[in-house]
N, C-alpha and C positions, 0 to 999 in steps of 0.2 A: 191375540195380543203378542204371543210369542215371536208370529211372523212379521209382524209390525215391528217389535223389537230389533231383531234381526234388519231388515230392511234399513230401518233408520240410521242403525250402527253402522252399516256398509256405503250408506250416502254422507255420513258425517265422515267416513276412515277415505273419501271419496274426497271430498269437498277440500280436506286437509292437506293430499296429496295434491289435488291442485294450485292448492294457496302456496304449497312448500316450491312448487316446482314453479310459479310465478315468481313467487321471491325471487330463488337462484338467476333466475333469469334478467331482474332485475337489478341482483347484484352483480352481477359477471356483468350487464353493461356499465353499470357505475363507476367498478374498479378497471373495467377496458377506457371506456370514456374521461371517467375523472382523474384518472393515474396519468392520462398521455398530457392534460392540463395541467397537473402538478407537478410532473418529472420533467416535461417538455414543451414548457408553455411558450420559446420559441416555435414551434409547428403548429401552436393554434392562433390564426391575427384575425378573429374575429370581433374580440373586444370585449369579450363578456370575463367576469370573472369563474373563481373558482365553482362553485356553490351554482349562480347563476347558469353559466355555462355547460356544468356538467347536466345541471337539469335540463336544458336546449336540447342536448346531445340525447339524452335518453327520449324525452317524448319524438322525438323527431324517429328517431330509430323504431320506436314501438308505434304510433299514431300515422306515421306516414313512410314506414319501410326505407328511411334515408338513411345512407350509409356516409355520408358527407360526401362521397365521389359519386355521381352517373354510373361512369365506368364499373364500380364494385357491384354496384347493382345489378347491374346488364350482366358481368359475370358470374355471378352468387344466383341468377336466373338461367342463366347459361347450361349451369354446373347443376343446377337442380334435380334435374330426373337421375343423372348419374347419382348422386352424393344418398339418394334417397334409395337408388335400388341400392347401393354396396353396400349399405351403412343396414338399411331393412333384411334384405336377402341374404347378407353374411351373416348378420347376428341372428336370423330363423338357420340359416343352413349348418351354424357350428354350434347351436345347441342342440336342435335336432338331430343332427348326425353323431353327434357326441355323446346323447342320451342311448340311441339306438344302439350307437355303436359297443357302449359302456356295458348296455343289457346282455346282447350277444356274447360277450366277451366273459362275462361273467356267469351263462350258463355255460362257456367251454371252457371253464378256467384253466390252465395247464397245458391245454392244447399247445401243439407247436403255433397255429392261426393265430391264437387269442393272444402265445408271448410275441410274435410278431406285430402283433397292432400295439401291444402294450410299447415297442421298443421305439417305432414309427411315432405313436401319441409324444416319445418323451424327445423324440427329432423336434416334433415340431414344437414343443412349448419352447426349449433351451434353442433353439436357433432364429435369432432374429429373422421379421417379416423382410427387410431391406435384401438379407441377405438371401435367403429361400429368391426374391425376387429378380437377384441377380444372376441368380444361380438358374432359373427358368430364363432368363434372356441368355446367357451363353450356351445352353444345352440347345434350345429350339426357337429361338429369333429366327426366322424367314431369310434376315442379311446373314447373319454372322453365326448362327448357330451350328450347335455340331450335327444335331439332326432335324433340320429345319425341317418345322410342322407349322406352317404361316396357316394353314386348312383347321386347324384344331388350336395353337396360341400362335395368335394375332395381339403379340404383348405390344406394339404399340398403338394401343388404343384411340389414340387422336387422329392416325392415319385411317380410321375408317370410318366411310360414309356413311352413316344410321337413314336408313331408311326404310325400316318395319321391327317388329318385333324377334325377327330373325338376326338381323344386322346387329343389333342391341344387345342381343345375347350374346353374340360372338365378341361385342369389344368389351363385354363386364365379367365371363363367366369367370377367366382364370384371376383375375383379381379379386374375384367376390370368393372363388375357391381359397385362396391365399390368405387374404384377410381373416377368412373365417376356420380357417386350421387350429391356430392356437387356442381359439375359445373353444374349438369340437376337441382337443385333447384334451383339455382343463376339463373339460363336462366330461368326459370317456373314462379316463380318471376316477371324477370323484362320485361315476355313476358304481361305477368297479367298486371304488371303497364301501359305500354304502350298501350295495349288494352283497358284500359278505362280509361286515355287520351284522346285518339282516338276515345271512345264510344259517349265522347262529341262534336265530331266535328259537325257542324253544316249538311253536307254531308252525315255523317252517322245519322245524326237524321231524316235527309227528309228521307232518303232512308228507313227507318225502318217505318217513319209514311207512306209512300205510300204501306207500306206491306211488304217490304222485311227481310225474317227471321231473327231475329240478328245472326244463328250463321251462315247464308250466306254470311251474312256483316262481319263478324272476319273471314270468310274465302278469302273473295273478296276483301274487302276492311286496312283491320287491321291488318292481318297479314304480308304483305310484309314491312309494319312499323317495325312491332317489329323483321323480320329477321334481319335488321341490325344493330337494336340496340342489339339485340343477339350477332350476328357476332361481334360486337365491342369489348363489356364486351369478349366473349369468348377469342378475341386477348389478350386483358388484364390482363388475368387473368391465362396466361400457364406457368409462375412462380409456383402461386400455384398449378397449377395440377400438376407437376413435382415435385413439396418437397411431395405430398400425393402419388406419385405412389413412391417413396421411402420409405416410411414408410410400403404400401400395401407390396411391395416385401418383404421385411423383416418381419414383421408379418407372412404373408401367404407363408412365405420362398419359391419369387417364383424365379427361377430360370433366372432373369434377371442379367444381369453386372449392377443396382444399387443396389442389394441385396449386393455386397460387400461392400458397404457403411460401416457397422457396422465391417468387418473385420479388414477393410483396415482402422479404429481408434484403433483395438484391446480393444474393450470395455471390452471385459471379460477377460484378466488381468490387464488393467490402466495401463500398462509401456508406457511411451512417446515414449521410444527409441522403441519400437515395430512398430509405424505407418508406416502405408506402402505408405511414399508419392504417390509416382509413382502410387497408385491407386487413390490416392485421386483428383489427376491431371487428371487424364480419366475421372474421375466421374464428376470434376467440369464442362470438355470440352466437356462432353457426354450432359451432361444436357441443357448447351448453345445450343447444335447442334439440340436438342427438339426444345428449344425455338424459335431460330431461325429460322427453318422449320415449324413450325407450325403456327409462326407468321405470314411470308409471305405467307402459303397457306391461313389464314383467312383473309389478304388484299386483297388478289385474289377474294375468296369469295364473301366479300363486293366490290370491282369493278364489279363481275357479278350482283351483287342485288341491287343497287344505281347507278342507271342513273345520280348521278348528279357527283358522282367520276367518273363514264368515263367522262362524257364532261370535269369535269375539269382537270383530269390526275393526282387527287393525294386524299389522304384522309382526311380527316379534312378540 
């Protein structure tokens, strides 16, 4: 009965996280869809009203993948496999590496090593992605760089032919490395803090005064603490990985559908009448559909590494 219990709890904390993350989704298209009707109801001459209209706009969006352009479509397909690896393989590689990193650091605390990463982690939160990014095209761009490494960053990514699994990796890795810095510091951090919290438990002081290595005890003992204080922040915090893998693509012009970002505003003439709603609408719904997915795979996450959210069937 008990595992019944159990079970049912984690398919109802299941069911609900689905329902929440449909919602959003169907509010981010309403307020995309129904606000460009209400603000700017010169750019819609289809004829439909408010109410009417915006309901047209979403089932078409959700029931048949229309964007109201072809063109956004074909893009937003385009852009697909890229937007998926940077967005997936950043956000595994900068809490993974953040968690690991965080561990390490915290069984050499004091080290010259450990103040080193600690000075590097606080580089990269306090220094904008834009800027990090410009900063790797001046240093090693292939044209203009001061130590051209076109062999190893290949930062303009739309310049290159994809054709294997090799190719691919060459035109994502330093942007997916870039994007995912800020959130591997953020976790490096706060795997640090939590590790010596936890240094002072009294459990871990016996265990170390009876001989046991400290970084056996941050292996054994400390770490599975700060996974899911990890896991947490990281759920937290995929807004902002998603406004910086915007900015990366555009910089490092990589070939995803939020590289139109800057298009689809027509920054480089300022005419309003230019904007290309209809991408801006993909873009706003593309980015929820990130957050969304990513969100509930890291409550997933934290249900498998916090025993105390299975028993109780929900998070918090």
């Amino acid at each position: 009965m008990a595992v019944w219990d159990h079970v049912e709890g984690m398919l109802a904390y299941l069911l609900r996280r689905l329902a929440l993350g449909v919602g959003v989704l169907v509010a981010t298209a309403v307020v995309a869809y129904g606000g460009i009707r209400a603000l700017r109801p010169d750019t819609v001459l289809d004829g439909r009203g408010l109410v009417a209209g915006t309901w047209h706009d979403v089932e078409r969006v959700f029931l048949h993948l229309d964007f109201g352009d072809p063109a956004v479509r074909e893009e937003l397909l385009r852009g697909l496999p890229t937007d998926v690896t940077l967005v997936f393989g950043g956000f595994l590689l900068g809490t993974l590496a953040g968690l690991w990193l965080g561990s390490w650091s915290a069984a050499r605390r004091g080290t010259l090593p450990a103040q080193a990463l600690m000075a590097l982690s606080a580089l990269a939160l306090c220094a904008p992605v834009y800027v990090v990014c410009f900063g790797l095209l001046l240093l090693f761009d292939p044209a203009f760089g001061v130590v051209p490494l076109g062999w190893l960053f290949p930062l303009d990514a739309s310049q290159i032919e994809v054709t294997g699994p090799a190719s691919f990796l060459k035109a994502n890795l330093v942007p997916a490395i870039v994007v995912a810095a800020p959130l591997a510091a953020a976790c490096l951090r706060l795997t640090l803090a939590v590790s010596s919290e936890a240094r002072d438990e009294d459990y871990i002081r016996t265990a170390v005064a009876k001989g046991l290595h400290p970084q056996r005890g941050v292996a054994r003992h400390i770490r599975p603490a700060a996974r899911v204080a990890v896991g947490s922040y990281a759920g937290a915090a995929i807004p902002l990985f998603v406004t910086n893998l915007v900015l990366v693509e555009y910089v490092f012009a990589v070939p995803g559908f939020f590289k139109q970002t800057r298009s689809a505003l027509d920054q480089a003439s300022g005419a309003a009448s230019a904007v290309d709603f209809a991408a801006l609408q993909a873009l706003a719904l593309w980015g929820a559909v990130f957050i969304v997915v990513i969100g509930l795979l890291a409550d997933l996450a934290l249900v498998a590494l916090d025993p105390r959210i299975r028993t109780r069937g929900r998070v918090g």
